[in-house]
C-alpha positions in Angstrom: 27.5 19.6 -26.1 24.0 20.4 -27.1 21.4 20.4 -23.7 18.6 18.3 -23.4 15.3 20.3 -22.2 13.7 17.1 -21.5 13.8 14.7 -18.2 17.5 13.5 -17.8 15.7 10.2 -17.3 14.5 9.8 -20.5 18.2 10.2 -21.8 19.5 8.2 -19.0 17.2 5.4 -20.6 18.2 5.7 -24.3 21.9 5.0 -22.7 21.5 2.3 -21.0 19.3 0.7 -23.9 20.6 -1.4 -26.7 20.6 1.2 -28.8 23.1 1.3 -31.5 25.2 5.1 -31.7 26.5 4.2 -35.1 22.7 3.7 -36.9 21.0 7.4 -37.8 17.8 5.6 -35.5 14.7 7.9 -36.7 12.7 10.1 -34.0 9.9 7.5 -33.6 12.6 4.7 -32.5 14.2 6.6 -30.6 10.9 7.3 -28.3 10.2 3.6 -28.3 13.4 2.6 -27.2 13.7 5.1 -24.4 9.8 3.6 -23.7 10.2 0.2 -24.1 13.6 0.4 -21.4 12.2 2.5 -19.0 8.7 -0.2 -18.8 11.5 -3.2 -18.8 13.9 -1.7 -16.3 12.3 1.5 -14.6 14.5 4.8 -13.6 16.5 3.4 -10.4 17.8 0.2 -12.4 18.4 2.9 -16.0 20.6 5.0 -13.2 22.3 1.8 -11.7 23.5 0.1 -15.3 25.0 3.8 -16.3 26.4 4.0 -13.0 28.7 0.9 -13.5 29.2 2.2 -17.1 30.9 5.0 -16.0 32.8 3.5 -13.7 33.9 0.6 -15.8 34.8 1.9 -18.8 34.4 6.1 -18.7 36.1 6.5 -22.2 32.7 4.8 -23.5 30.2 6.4 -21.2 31.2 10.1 -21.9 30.6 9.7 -26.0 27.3 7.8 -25.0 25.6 9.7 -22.9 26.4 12.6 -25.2 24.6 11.0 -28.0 21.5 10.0 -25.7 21.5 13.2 -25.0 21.3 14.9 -28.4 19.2 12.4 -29.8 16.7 13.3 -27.1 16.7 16.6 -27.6 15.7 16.4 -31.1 13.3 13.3 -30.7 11.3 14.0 -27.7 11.8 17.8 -26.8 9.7 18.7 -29.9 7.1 16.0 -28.8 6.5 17.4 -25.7 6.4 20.5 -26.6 3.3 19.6 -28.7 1.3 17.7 -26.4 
C-alpha cells in the first residue's frame, strides 16, 4: 500500500465522497471532490460516514480507503508541495 504524505483528512474525504473507484478521475477532480465534500460535510461528519463504512461492510472499506489513499498521494501531495 502506497502512503499518503498528505492530511489523512483529505483522503478520509475522497472516501466518503461519491466518488467512483472504477473511473481513472483526473488530478483536478480528484481535488474538487475531496473540496467540495469536506465544504458539504466537514472532517467530524467525513470520519463518522467511514466509521459506519467500516463497520458495515469492511470487505468494501479496506479496497476504498486504499484507493483514496493513492489517489491522494498522486493528486494533492505534488500540489502541496508547490504551493
Amino acid at each position: 500500500m502506497t502512503t499518503c504524505p498528505v492530511e489523512p483528512m483529505l483522503s478520509m474525504a475522497l472516501f466518503v465522497s461519491d466518488a467512483s473507484a472504477c473511473c481513472d478521475l483526473d488530478d483536478a477532480t480528484i481535488r474538487d471532490t475531496v473540496h467540495r465534500t469536506l465544504e458539504q460535510l466537514g472532517p467530524d461528519e467525513c470520519y463518522a460516514r467511514a466509521a459506519e463504512v467500516f463497520g458495515d461492510r469492511p470487505e468494501v472499506a479496506l479496497p476504498r480507503i486504499q484507493w483514496a489513499r493513492e489517489r491522494c498521494a498522486r493528486a494533492i501531495a505534488p500540489a502541496l508541495a508547490a504551493a
